[in-house]
PLY file of the C-alpha trace (Angstrom):
ply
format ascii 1.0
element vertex 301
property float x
property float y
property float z
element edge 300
property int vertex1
property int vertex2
end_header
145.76 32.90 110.92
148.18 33.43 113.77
148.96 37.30 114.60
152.23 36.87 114.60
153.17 34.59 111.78
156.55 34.50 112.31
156.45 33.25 116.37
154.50 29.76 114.90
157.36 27.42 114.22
158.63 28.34 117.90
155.30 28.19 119.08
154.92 24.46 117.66
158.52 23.05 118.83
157.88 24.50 122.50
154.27 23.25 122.71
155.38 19.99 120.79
157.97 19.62 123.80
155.18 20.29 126.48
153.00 17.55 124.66
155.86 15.04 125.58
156.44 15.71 129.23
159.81 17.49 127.86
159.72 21.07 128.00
162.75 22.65 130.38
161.23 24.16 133.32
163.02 27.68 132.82
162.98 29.08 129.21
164.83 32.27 127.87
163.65 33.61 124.97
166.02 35.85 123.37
166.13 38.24 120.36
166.09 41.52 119.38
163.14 44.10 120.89
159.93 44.19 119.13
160.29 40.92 117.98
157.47 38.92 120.25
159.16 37.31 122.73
156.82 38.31 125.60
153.64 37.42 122.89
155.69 34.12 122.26
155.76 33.23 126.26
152.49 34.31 126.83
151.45 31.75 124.28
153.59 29.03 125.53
151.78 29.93 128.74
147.96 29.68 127.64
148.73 26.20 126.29
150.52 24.69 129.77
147.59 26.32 131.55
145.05 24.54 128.91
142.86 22.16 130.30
142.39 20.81 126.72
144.35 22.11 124.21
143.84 20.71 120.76
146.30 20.29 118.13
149.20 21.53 120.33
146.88 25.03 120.67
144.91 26.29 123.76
141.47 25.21 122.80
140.19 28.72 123.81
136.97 27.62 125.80
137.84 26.12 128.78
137.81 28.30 132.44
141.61 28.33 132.27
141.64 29.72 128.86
138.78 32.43 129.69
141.02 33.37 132.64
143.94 33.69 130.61
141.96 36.11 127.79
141.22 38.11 130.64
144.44 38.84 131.79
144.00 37.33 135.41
145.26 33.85 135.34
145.58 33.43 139.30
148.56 30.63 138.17
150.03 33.29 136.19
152.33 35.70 137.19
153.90 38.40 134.78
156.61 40.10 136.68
155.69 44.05 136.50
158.45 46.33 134.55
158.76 49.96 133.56
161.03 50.78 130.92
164.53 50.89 131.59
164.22 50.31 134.79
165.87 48.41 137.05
164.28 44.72 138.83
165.17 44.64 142.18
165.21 41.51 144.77
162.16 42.48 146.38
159.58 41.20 143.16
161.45 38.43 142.77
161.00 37.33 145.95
157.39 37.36 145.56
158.01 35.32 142.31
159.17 32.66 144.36
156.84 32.80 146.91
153.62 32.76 144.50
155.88 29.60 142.05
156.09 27.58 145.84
152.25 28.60 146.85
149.75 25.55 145.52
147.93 25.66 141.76
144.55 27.18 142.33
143.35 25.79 138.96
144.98 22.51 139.63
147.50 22.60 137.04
150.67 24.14 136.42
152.29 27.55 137.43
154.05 29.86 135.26
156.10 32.90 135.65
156.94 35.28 132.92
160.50 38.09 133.46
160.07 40.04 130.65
163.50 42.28 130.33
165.35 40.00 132.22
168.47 41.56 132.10
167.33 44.35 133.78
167.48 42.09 136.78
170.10 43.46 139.69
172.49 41.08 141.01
170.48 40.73 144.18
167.80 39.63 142.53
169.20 37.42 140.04
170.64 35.64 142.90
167.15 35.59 144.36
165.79 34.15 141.15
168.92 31.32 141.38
166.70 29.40 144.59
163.83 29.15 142.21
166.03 27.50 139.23
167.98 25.79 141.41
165.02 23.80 143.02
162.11 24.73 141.01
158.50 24.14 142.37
156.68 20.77 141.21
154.92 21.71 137.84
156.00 24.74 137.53
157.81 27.05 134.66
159.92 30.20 134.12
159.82 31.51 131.41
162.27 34.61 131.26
162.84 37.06 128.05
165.37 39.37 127.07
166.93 41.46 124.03
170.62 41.45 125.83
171.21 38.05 127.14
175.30 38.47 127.48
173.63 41.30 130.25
172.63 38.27 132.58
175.01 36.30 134.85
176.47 33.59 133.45
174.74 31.68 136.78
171.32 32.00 135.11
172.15 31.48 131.65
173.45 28.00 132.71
170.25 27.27 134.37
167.65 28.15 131.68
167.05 26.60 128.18
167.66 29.36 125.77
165.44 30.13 122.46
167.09 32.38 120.07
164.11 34.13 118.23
165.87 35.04 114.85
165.71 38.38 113.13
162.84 38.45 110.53
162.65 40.31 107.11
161.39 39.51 103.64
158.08 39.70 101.79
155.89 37.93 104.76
157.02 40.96 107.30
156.38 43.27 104.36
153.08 42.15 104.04
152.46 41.73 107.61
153.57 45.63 108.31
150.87 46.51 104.94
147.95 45.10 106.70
148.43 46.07 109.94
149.60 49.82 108.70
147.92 51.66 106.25
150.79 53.75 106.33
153.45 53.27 103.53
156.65 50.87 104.69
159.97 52.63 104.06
162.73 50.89 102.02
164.96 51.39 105.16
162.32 50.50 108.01
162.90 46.17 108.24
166.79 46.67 108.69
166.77 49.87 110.69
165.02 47.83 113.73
166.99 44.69 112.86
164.43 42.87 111.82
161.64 43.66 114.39
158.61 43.63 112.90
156.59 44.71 116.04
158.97 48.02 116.72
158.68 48.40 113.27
155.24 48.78 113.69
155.06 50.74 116.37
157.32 53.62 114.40
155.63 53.37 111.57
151.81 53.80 113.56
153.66 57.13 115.82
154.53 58.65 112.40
158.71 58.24 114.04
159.51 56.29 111.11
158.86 58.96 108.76
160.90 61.26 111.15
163.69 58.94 111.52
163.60 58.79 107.55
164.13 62.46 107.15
166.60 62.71 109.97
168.87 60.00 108.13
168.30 62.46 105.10
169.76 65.46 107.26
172.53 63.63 108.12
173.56 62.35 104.82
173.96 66.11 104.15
175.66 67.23 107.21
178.45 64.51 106.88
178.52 65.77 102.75
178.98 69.21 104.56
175.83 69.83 103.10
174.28 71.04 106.00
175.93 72.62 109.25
176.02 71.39 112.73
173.46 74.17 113.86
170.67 73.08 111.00
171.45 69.64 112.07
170.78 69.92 115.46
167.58 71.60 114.64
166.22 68.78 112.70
167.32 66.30 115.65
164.92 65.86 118.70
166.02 64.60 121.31
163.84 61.44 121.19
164.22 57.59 122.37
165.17 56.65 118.70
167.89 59.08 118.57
171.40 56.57 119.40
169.61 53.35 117.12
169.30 56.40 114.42
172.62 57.75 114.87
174.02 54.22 115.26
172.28 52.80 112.10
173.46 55.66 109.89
176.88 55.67 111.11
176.79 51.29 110.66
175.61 51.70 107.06
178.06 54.59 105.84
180.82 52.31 107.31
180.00 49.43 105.73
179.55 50.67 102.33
183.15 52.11 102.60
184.95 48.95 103.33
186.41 46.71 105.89
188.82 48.80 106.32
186.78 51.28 107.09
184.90 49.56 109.58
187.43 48.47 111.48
189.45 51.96 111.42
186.27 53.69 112.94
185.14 50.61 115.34
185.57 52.91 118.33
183.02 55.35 116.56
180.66 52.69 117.11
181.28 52.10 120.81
181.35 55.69 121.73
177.71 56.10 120.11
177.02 53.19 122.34
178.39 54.41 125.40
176.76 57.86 124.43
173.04 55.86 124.54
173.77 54.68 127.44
174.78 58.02 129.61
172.79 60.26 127.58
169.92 60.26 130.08
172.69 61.29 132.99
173.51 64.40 130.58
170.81 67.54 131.01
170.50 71.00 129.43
173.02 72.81 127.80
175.72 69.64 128.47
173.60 67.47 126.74
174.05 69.62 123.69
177.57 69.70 123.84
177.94 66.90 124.28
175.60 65.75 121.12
177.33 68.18 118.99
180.80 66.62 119.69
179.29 63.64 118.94
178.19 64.64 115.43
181.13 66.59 114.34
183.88 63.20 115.57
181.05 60.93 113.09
181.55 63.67 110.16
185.12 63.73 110.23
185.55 59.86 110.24
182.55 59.73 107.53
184.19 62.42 105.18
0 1
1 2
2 3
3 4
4 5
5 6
6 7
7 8
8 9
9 10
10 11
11 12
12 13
13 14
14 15
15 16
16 17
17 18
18 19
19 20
20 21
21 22
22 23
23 24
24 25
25 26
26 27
27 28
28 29
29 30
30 31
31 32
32 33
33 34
34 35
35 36
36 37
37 38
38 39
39 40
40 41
41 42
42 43
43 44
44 45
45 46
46 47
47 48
48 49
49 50
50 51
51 52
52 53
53 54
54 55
55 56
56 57
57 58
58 59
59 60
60 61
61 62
62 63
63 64
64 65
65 66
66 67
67 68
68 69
69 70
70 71
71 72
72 73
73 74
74 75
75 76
76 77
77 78
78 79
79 80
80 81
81 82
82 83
83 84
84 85
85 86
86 87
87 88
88 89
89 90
90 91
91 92
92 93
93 94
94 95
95 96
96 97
97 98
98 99
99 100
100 101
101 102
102 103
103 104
104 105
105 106
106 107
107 108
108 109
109 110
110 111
111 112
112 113
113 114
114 115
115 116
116 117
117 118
118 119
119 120
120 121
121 122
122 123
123 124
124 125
125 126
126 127
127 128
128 129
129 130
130 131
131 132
132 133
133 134
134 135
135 136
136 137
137 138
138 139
139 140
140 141
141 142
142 143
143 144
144 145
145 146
146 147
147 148
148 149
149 150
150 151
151 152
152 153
153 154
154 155
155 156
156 157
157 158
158 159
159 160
160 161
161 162
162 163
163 164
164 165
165 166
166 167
167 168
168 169
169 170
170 171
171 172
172 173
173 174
174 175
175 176
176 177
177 178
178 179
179 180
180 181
181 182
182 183
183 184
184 185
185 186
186 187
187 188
188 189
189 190
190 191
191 192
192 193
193 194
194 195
195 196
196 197
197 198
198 199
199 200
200 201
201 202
202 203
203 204
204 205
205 206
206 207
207 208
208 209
209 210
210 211
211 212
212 213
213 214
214 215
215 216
216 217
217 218
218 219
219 220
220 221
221 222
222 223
223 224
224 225
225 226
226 227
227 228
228 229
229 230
230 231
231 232
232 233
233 234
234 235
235 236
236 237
237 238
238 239
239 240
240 241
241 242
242 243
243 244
244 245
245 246
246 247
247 248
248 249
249 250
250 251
251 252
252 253
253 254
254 255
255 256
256 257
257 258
258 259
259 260
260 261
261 262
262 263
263 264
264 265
265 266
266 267
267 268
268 269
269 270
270 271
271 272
272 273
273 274
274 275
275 276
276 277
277 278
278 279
279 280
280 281
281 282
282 283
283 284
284 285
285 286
286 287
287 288
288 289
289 290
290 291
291 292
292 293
293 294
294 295
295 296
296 297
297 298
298 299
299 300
């Protein structure tokens, strides 16, 4: 049974391609975060470096495939990134020089950009001699959660794959044996239908945090519960805009249309407060947080 059950049917149509001579030669998977696009590339990978794959599969056995389990693949390079960083021209100029540089298993070469957006526009101009005049044999295959983020330049030169949001009984499942830890009501939807994230919070114990922080604010917007108690009950974590985002997305929508579209500019400034929140430090960043919450309780009273 495949880990990742839900990756197979892109899996077979990609591989199925391959089998026919057909696959593009640069690929960008796209979708939201946690949702196995780098697993998906990395298995498109092990099958073009197969020296017998079986049944559109790796077969698993051969020196290619015992390279790739290791994690050394000499014809496979996985561009290095840290979170939220930025990729600068200087890596992907060593993409392109390793993608020119001969096959030392005699077969193809493959390159994988996971966060691809996070590419600067030096070196996404860097990347454009590569897919311009790719390397004989050779494959790019690039990922990202924010495609719109990447010039249009390289979008026009890559194949795109739209992995699609997953929920339902199968993920359900999926999250019960892999977690022995109980799968809230809220969890699927909350990380738009990212089964891997929604692993990940539920194995740190966050989901169970995030769950009782969307409690606390329930009550706060109710006037419930004051700004100061609030605050208290709201670390300053990595989940803290999707949370405040989320909450804010589903009060809105369960008031109306109307509603929605009166308080769209709530929505943005969360955004925009995600995004700059890291530039904000000590007593600003609390100021600035509490704003936040008291503008998103007067447009949710």
């Amino acid at each position: 049974m495949s880990d990742f059950p839900w990756l197979d049917s892109y899996q077979y149509k990609l591989t199925e391609l391959a089998a026919k001579g057909q696959l593009h030669h640069a690929l960008l998977l796209t979708g939201p975060a946690g949702i196995g696009k780098l697993a998906l590339a990395k298995r498109i990978a092990a099958y073009l470096l197969c020296k017998s794959p079986l049944q559109l599969n790796p077969c698993g056995l051969c020196k290619s495939c015992q390279l790739m389990a290791s994690g050394h693949h000499p014809d496979l390079w996985q561009l290095p990134t840290e979170g939220g960083s930025s990729i600068g021209v200087d890596p992907i100029r060593a993409l392109g020089q390793f993608m020119h540089g001969a096959a030392q298993q005699g077969g193809v070469k493959l390159a994988l950009i996971p966060h691809a957006e996070l590419m600067t526009e030096a070196a996404a101009n860097a990347l454009l001699k590569t897919l311009e005049e790719p390397p004989q044999n050779s494959f790019l295959l690039l990922q990202s959660a924010h495609p719109a983020q990447l010039l249009p330049t390289i979008l026009s030169r890559c194949q795109s794959w739209a992995l699609a949001p997953v929920y339902g009984e199968q993920i359900e499942h999926w999250l019960q044996e892999h977690s022995s830890r109980p799968v809230p009501d809220f969890l699927l939807h909350y990380v738009g239908g990212a089964p891997l994230l929604a692993l990940k919070l539920l194995e740190n114990d966050e989901a169970a945090a995030i769950s009782a922080q969307l409690v606390m604010l329930k009550k706060f917007v109710s006037a419930q519960l004051d700004l100061y108690e609030l605050l208290a009950h709201l670390p300053d974590t990595e989940q803290l805009p999707s949370t405040l985002f989320w909450f804010v997305r589903q009060e809105l929508w369960h008031k109306g249309a109307d509603m929605q579209l009166k308080h769209h500019q709530l929505l943005i400034s969360l955004q925009q407060w995600g995004r700059d929140r890291q530039l904000i430090t000590g007593q600003n960043a609390v100021l600035n947080l509490s704003a936040l919450l008291v503008q998103l309780r007067s447009a949710l009273l």
